[in-house]
ChimeraX commands (.cxc) that place a marker at each C-alpha (Angstrom):
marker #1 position 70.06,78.92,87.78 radius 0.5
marker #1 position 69.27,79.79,84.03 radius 0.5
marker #1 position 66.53,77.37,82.47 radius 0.5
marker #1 position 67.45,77.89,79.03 radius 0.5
marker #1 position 71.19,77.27,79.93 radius 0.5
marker #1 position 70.93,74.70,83.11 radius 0.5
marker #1 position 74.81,73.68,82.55 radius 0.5
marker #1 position 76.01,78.13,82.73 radius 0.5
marker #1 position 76.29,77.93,86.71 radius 0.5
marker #1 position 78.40,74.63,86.49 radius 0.5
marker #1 position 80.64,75.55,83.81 radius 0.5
marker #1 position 81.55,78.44,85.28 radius 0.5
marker #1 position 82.56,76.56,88.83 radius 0.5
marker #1 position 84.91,74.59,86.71 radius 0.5
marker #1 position 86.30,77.67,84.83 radius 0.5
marker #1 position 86.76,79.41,88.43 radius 0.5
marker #1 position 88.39,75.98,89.73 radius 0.5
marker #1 position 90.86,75.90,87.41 radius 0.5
marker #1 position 91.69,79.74,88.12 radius 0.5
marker #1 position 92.13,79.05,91.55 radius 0.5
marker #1 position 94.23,75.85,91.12 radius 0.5
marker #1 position 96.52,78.14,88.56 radius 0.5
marker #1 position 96.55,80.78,91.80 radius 0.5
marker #1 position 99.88,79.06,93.16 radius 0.5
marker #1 position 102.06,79.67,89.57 radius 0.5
marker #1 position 100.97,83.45,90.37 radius 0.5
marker #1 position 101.98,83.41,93.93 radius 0.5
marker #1 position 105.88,81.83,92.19 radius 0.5
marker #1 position 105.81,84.91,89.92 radius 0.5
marker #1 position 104.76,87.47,92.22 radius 0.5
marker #1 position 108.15,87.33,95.01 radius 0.5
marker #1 position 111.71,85.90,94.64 radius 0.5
marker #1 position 111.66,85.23,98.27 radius 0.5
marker #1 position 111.67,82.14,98.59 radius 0.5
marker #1 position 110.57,81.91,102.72 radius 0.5
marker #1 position 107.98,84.36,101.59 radius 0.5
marker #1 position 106.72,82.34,98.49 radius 0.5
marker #1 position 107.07,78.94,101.00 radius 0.5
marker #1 position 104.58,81.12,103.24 radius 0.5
marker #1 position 102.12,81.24,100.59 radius 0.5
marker #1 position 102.07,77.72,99.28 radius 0.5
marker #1 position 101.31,76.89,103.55 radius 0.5
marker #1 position 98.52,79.48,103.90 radius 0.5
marker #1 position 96.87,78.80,100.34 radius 0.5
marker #1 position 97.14,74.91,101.02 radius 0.5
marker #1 position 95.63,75.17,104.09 radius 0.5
marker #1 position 92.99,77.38,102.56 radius 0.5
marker #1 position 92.33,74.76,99.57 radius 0.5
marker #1 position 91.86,72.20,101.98 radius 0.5
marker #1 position 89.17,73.50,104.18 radius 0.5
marker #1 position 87.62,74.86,100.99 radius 0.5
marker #1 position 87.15,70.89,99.80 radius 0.5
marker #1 position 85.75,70.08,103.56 radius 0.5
marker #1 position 83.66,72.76,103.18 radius 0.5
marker #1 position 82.43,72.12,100.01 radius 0.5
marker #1 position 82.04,68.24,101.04 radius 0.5
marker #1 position 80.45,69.34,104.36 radius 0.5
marker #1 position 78.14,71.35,101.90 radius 0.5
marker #1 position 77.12,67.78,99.99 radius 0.5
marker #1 position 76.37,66.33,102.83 radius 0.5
marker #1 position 73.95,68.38,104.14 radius 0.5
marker #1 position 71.97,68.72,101.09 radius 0.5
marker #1 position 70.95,64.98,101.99 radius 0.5
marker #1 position 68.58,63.59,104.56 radius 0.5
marker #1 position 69.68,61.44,107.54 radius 0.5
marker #1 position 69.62,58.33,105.87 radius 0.5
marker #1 position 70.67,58.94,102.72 radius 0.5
marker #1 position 73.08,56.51,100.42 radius 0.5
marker #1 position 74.97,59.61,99.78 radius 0.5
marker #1 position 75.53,61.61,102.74 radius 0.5
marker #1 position 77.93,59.06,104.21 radius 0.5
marker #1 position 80.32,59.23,101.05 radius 0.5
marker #1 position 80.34,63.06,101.52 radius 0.5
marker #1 position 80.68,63.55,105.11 radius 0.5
marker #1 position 84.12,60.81,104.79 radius 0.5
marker #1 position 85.19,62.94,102.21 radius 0.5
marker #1 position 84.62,66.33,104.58 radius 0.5
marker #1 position 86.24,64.30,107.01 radius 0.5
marker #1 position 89.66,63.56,105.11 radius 0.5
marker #1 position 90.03,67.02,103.84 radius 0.5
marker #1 position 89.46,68.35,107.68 radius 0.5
marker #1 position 92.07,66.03,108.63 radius 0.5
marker #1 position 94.73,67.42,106.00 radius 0.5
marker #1 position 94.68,71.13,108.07 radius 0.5
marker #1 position 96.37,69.43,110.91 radius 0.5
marker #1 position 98.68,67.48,108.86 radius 0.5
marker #1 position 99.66,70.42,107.22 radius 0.5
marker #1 position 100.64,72.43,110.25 radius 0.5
marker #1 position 102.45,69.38,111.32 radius 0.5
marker #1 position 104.06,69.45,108.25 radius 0.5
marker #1 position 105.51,73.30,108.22 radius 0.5
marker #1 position 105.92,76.00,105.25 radius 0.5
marker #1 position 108.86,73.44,103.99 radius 0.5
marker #1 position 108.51,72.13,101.32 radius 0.5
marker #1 position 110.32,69.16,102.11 radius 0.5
marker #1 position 107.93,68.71,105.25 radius 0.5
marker #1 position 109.20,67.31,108.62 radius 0.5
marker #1 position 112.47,65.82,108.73 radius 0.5
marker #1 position 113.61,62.39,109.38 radius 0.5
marker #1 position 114.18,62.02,113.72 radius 0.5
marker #1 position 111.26,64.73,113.77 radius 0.5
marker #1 position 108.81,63.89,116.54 radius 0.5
marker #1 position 106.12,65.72,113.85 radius 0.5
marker #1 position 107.20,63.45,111.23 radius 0.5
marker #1 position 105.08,60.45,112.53 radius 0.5
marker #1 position 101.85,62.23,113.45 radius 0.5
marker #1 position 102.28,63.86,109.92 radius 0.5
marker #1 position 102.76,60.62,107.86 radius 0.5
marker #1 position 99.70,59.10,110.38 radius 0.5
marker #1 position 97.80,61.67,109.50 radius 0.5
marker #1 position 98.37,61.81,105.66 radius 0.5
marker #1 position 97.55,57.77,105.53 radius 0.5
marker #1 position 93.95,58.48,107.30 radius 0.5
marker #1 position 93.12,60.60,105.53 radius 0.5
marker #1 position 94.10,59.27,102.20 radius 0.5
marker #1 position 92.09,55.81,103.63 radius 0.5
marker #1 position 88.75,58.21,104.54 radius 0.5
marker #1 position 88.57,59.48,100.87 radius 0.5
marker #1 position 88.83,56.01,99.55 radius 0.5
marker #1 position 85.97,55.10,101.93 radius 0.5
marker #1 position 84.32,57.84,100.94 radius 0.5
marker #1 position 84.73,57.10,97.16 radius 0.5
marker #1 position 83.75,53.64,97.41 radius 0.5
marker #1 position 80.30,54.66,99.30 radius 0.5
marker #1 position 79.58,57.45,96.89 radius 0.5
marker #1 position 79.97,55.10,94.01 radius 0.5
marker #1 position 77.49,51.99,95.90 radius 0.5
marker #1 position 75.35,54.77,96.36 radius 0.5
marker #1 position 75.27,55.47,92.53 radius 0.5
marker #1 position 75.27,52.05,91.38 radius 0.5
marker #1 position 71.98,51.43,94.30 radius 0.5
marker #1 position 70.12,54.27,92.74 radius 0.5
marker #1 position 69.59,52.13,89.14 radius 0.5
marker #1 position 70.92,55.14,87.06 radius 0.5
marker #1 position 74.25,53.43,86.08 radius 0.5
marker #1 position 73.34,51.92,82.59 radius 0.5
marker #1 position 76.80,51.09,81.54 radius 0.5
marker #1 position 77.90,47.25,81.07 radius 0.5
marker #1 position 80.27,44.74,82.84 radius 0.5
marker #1 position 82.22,45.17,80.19 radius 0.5
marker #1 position 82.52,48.74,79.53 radius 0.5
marker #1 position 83.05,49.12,83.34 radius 0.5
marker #1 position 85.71,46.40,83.30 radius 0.5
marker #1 position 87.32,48.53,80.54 radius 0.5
marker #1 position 87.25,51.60,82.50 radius 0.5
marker #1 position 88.87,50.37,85.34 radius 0.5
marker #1 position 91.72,48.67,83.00 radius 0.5
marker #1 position 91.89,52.25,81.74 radius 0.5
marker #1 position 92.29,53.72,84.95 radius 0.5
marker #1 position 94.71,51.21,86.34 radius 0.5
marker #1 position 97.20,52.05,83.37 radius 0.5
marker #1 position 97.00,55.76,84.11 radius 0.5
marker #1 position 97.93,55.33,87.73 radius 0.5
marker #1 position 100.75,52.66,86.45 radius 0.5
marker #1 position 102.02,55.81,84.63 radius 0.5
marker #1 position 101.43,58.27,87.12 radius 0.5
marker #1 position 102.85,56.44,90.49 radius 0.5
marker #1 position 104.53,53.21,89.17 radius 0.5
marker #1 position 107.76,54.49,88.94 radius 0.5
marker #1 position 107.42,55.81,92.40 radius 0.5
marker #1 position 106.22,52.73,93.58 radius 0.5
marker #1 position 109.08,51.08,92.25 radius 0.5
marker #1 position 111.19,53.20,94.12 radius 0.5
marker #1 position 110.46,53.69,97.34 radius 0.5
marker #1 position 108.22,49.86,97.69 radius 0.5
marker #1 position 111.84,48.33,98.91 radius 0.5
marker #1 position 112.50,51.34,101.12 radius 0.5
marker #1 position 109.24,50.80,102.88 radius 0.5
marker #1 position 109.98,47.00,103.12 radius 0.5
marker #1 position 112.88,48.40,104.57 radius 0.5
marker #1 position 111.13,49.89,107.35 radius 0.5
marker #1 position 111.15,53.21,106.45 radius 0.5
marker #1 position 108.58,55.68,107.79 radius 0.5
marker #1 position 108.48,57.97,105.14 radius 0.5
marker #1 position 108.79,55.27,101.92 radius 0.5
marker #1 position 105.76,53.25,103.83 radius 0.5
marker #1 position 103.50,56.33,104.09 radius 0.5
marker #1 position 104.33,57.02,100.10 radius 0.5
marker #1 position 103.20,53.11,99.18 radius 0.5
marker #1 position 100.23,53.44,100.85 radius 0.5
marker #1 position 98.77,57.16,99.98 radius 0.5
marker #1 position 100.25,56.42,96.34 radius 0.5
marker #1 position 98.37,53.34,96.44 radius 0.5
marker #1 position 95.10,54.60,97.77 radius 0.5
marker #1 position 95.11,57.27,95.48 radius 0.5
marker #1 position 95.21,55.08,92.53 radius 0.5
marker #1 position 91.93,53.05,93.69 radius 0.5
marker #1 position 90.78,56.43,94.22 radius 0.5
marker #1 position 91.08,56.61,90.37 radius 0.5
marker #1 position 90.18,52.95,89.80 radius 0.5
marker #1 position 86.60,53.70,91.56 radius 0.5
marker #1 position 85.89,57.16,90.42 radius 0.5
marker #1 position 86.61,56.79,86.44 radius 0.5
marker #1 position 83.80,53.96,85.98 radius 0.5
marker #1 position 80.94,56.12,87.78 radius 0.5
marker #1 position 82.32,59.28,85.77 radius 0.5
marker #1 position 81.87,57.89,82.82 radius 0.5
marker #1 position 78.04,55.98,83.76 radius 0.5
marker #1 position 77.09,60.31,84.79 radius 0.5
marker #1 position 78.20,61.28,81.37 radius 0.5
marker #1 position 76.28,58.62,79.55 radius 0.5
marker #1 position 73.06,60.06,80.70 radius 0.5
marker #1 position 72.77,62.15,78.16 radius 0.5
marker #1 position 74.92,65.61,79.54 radius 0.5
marker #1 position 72.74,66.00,82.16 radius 0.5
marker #1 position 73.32,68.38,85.58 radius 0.5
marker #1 position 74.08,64.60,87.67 radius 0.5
marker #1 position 77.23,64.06,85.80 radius 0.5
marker #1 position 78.92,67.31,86.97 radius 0.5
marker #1 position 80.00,66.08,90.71 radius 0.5
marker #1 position 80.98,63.03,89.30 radius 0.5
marker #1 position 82.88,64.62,86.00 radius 0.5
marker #1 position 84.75,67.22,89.27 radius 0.5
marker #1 position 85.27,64.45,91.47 radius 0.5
marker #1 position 87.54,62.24,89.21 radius 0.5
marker #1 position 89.35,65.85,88.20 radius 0.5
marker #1 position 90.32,65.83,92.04 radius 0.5
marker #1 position 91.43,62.66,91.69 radius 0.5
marker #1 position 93.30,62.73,88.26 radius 0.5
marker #1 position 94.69,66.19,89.79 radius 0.5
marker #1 position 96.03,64.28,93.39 radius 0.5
marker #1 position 97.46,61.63,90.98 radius 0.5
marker #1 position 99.82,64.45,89.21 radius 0.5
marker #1 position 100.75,66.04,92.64 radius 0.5
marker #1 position 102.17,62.77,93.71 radius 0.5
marker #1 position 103.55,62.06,90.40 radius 0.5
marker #1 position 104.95,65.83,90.53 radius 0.5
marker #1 position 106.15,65.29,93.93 radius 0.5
marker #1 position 108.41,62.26,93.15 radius 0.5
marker #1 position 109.28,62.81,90.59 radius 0.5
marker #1 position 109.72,66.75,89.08 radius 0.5
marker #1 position 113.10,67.38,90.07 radius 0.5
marker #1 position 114.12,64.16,88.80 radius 0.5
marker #1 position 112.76,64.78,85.16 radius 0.5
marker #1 position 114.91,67.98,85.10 radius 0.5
marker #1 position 112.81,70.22,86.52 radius 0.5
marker #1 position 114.34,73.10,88.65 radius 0.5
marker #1 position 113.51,72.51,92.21 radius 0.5
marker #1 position 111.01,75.86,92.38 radius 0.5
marker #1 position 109.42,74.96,89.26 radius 0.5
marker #1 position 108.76,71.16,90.44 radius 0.5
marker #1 position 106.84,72.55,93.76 radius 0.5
marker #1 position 105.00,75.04,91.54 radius 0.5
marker #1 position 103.52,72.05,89.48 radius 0.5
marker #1 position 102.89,70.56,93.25 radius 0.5
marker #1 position 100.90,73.28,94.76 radius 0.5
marker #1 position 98.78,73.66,91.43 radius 0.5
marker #1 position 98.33,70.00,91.48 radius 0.5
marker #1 position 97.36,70.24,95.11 radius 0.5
marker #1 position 94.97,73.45,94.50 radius 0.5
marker #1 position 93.09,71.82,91.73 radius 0.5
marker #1 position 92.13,68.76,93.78 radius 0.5
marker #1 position 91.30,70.45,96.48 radius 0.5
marker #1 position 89.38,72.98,94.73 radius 0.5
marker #1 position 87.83,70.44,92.34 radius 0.5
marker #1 position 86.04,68.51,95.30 radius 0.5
marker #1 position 84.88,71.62,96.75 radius 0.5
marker #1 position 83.42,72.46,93.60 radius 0.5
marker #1 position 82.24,68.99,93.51 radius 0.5
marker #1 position 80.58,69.69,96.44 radius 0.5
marker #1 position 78.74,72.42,95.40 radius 0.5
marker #1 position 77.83,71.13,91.94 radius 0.5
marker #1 position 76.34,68.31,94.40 radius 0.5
marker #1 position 74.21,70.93,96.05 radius 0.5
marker #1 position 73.10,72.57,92.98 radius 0.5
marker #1 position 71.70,69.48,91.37 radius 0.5
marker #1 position 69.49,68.51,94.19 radius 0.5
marker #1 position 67.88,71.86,94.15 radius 0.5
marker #1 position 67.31,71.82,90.32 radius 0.5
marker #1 position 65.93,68.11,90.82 radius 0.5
marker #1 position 64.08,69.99,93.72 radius 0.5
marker #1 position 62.54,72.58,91.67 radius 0.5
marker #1 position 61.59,70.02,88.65 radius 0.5
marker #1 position 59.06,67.57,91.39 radius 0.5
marker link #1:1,2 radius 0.2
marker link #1:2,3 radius 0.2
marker link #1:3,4 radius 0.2
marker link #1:4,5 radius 0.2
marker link #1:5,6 radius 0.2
marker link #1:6,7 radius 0.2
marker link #1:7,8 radius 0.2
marker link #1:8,9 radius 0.2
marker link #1:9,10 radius 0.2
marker link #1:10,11 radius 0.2
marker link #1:11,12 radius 0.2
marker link #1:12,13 radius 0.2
marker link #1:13,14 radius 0.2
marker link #1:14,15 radius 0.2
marker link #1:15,16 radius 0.2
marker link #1:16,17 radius 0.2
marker link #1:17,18 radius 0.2
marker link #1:18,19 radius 0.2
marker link #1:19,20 radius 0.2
marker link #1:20,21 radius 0.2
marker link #1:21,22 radius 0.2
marker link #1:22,23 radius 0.2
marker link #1:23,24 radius 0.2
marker link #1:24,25 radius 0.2
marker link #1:25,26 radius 0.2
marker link #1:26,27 radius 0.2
marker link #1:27,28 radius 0.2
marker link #1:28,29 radius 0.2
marker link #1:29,30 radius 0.2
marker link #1:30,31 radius 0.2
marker link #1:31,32 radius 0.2
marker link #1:32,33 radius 0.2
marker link #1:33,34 radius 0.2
marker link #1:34,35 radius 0.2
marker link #1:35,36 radius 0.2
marker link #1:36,37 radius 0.2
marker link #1:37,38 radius 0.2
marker link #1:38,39 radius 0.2
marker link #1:39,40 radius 0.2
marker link #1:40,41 radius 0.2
marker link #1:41,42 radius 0.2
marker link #1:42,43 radius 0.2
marker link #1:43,44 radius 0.2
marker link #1:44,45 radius 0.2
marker link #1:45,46 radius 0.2
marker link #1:46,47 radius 0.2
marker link #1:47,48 radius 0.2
marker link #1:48,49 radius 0.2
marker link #1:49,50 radius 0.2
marker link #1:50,51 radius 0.2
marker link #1:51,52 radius 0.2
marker link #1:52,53 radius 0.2
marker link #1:53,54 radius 0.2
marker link #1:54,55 radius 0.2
marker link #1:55,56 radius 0.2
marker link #1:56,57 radius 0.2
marker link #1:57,58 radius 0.2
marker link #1:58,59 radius 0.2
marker link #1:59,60 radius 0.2
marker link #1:60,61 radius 0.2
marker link #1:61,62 radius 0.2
marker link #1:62,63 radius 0.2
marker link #1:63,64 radius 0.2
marker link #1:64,65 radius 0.2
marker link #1:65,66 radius 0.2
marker link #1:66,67 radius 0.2
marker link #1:67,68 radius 0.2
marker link #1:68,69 radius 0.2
marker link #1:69,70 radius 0.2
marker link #1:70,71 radius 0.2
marker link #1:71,72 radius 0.2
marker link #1:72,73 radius 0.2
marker link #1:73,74 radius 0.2
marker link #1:74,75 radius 0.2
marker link #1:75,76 radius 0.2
marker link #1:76,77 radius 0.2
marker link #1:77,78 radius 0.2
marker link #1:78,79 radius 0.2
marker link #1:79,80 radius 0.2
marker link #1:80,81 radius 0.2
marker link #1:81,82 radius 0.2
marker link #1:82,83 radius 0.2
marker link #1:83,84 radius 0.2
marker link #1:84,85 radius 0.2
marker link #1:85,86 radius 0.2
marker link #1:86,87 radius 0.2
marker link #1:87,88 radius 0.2
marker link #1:88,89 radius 0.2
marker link #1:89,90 radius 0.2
marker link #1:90,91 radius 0.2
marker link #1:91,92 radius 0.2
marker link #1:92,93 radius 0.2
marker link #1:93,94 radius 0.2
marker link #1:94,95 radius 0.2
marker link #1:95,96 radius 0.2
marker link #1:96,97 radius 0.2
marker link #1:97,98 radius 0.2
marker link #1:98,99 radius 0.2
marker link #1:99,100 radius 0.2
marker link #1:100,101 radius 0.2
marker link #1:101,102 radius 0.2
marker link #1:102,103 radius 0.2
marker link #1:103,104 radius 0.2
marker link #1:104,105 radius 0.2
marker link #1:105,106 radius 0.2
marker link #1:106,107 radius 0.2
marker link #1:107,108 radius 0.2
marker link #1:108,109 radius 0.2
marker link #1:109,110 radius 0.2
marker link #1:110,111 radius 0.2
marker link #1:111,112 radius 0.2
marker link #1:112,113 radius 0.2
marker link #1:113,114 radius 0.2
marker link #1:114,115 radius 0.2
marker link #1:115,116 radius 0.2
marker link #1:116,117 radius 0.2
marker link #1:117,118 radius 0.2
marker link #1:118,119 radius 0.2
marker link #1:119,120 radius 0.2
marker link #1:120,121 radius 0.2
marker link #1:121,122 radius 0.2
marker link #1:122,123 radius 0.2
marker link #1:123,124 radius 0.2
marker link #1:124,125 radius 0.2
marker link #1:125,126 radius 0.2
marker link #1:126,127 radius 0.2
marker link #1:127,128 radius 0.2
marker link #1:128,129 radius 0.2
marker link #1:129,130 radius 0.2
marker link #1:130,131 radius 0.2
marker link #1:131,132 radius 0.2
marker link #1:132,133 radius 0.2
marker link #1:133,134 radius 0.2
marker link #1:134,135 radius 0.2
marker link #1:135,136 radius 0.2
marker link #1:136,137 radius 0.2
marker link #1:137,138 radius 0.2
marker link #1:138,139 radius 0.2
marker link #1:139,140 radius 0.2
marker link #1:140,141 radius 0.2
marker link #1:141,142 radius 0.2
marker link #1:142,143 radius 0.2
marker link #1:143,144 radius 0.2
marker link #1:144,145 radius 0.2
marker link #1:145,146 radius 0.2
marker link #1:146,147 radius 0.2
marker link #1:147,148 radius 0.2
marker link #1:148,149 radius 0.2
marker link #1:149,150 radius 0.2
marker link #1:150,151 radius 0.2
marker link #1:151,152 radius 0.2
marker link #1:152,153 radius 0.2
marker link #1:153,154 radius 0.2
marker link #1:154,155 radius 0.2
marker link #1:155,156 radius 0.2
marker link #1:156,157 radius 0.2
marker link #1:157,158 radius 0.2
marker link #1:158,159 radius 0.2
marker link #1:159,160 radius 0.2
marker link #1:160,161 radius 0.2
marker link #1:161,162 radius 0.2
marker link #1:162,163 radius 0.2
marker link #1:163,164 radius 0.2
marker link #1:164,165 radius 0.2
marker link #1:165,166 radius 0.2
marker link #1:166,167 radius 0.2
marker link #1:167,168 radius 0.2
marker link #1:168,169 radius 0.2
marker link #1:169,170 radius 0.2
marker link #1:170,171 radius 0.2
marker link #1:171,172 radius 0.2
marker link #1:172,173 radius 0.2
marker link #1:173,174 radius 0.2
marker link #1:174,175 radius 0.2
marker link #1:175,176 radius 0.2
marker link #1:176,177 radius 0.2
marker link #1:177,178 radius 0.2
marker link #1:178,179 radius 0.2
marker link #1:179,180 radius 0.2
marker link #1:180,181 radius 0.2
marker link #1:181,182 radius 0.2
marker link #1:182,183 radius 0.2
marker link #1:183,184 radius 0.2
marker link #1:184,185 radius 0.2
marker link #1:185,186 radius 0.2
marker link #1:186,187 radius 0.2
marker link #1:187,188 radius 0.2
marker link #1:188,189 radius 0.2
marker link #1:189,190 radius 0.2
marker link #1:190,191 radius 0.2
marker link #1:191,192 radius 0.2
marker link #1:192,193 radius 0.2
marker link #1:193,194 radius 0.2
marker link #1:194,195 radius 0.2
marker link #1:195,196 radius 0.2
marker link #1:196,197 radius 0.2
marker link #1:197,198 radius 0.2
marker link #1:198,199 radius 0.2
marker link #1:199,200 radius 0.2
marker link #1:200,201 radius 0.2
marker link #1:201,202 radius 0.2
marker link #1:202,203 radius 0.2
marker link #1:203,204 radius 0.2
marker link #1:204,205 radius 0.2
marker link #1:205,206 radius 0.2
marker link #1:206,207 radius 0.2
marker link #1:207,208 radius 0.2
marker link #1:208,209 radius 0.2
marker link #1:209,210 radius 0.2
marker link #1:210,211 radius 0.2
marker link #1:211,212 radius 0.2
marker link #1:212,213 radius 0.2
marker link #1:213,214 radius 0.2
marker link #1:214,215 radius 0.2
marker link #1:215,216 radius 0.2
marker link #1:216,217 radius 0.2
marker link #1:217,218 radius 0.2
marker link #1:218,219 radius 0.2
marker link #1:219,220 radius 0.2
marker link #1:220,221 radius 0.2
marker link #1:221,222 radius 0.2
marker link #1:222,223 radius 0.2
marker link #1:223,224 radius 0.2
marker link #1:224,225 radius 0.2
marker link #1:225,226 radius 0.2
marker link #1:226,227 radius 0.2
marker link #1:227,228 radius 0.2
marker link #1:228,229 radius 0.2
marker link #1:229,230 radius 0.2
marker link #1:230,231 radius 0.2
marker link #1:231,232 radius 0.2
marker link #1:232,233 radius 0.2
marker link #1:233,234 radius 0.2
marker link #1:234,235 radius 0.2
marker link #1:235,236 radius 0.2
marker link #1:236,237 radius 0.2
marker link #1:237,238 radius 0.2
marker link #1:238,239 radius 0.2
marker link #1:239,240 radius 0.2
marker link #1:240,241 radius 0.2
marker link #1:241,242 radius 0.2
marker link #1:242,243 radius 0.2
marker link #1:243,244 radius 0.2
marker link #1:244,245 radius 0.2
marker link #1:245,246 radius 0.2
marker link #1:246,247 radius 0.2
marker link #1:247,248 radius 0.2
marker link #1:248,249 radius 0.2
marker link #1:249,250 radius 0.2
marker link #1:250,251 radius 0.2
marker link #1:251,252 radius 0.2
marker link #1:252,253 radius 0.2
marker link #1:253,254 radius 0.2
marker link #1:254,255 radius 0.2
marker link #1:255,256 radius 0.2
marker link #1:256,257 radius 0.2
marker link #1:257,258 radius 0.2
marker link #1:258,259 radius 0.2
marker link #1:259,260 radius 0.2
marker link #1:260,261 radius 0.2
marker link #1:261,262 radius 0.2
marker link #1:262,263 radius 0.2
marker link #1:263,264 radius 0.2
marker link #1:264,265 radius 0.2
marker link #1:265,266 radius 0.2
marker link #1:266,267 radius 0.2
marker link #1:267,268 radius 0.2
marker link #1:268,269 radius 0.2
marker link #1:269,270 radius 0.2
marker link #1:270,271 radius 0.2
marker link #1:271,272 radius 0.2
marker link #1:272,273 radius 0.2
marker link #1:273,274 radius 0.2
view
């Protein structure tokens, strides 16, 4: 890693992250087939995702047994992992298992745990921040944050919520699955904004960049469900809405792997400084 330019390595993750999470509008552009161009989305979603396990699996083992943070990491290896099954569940379709399908249960199952193991993952990443005394940002500022975040999620899933909250009351699989990942992905948000923010506050150092790539994975799930609802409906043709969704799911994925790594990369630095 440079010494007179620390940040170099870590910029340049992000650069390649967001040339990866572009990688899908290329695959759109390269075939008018559309069972071949369905083929791709499967294979390079099922890529992204064990690229973000990896690259949480990565975190985690940077840390000592015992660690505040290697729980937070391994959940979020975890709930990436458990994506690659409900993606083969789920098919090359973009409109995913049908409604009678005996896949369509494990898949929404499987989509809800894992949605609930990155929230638990959040959560113990961000006690293990606030625990390690360098969060010097106020009540009030963090109160702020999370007001902040809350009305981007409002924008993001609310009219989704909207729709498909009496469907699930209803007793509908598919609309009950959609309330809850839509509403775990917004506390998602809601926890991940406030510790963003506390990292950047240091002062630009190398310890905000998990935390900065992190909430991009978030803020990036939040479009793919906002794209998924709803890009057809704003007048979107139907090939150019599940573009938007498999770049949306590419740079979240790919932004926690590269999370993941950043993680890595700032313990050996700190390792190299004592």
């Amino acid at each position: 890693m440079p010494r007179d330019r620390p940040h170099l390595p870590f910029q340049g993750l992000a650069a390649a992250t967001v040339l990866v999470g572009l990688l899908p509008g290329a695959f759109s552009r390269s075939t008018s087939d559309p069972v071949a161009l369905a083929g791709a989305y499967f294979g390079w979603a099922l890529a992204m995702y064990l690229f973000a396990a990896g690259g949480s699996l990565v975190a985690a083992l940077t840390f000592e047994r015992g660690s505040r943070m290697r729980p937070g990491w391994l959940l979020l290896f975890v709930s990436f992992l458990i994506l690659v099954p409900a993606r083969l569940a789920a098919g090359p379709g973009a409109a995913g298992p049908q409604e009678g399908s005996a896949r369509l249960g494990w898949f929404l199952s499987l989509a809800c745990i894992s949605s609930g193991l990155a929230v638990a993952g959040f959560l113990s990443l961000a006690r293990a921040w606030r625990a390690s005394g360098l969060d010097l940002t106020t009540r009030g500022t963090r109160l702020a944050l999370r007001l902040s975040a809350v009305a981007v999620s409002a924008v993001l899933l609310g009219p989704d919520l909207v729709d498909r909250f009496p469907l699930a009351l209803a007793g509908d699989p598919t609309a009950v699955s959609d309330v809850i990942t839509n509403l775990l992905d917004g506390a998602l948000f809601l926890v991940a904004v406030p510790v963003a923010r506390a990292a950047l506050a240091l002062g630009g150092g190398l310890v905000a960049w998990p935390w900065v790539l992190l909430t991009a994975s978030v803020l990036a799930w939040l479009g793919y469900d906002a794209a998924l609802a709803w890009g057809e409906a704003a007048g979107l043709a139907p090939h150019a809405s599940q573009r938007i969704v498999e770049i949306m799911r590419a740079l979240g994925a790919g932004s926690t792997f590269a999370a993941g790594i950043a993680q890595r990369w700032v313990m050996q630095a700190s390792a190299r400084r004592s």
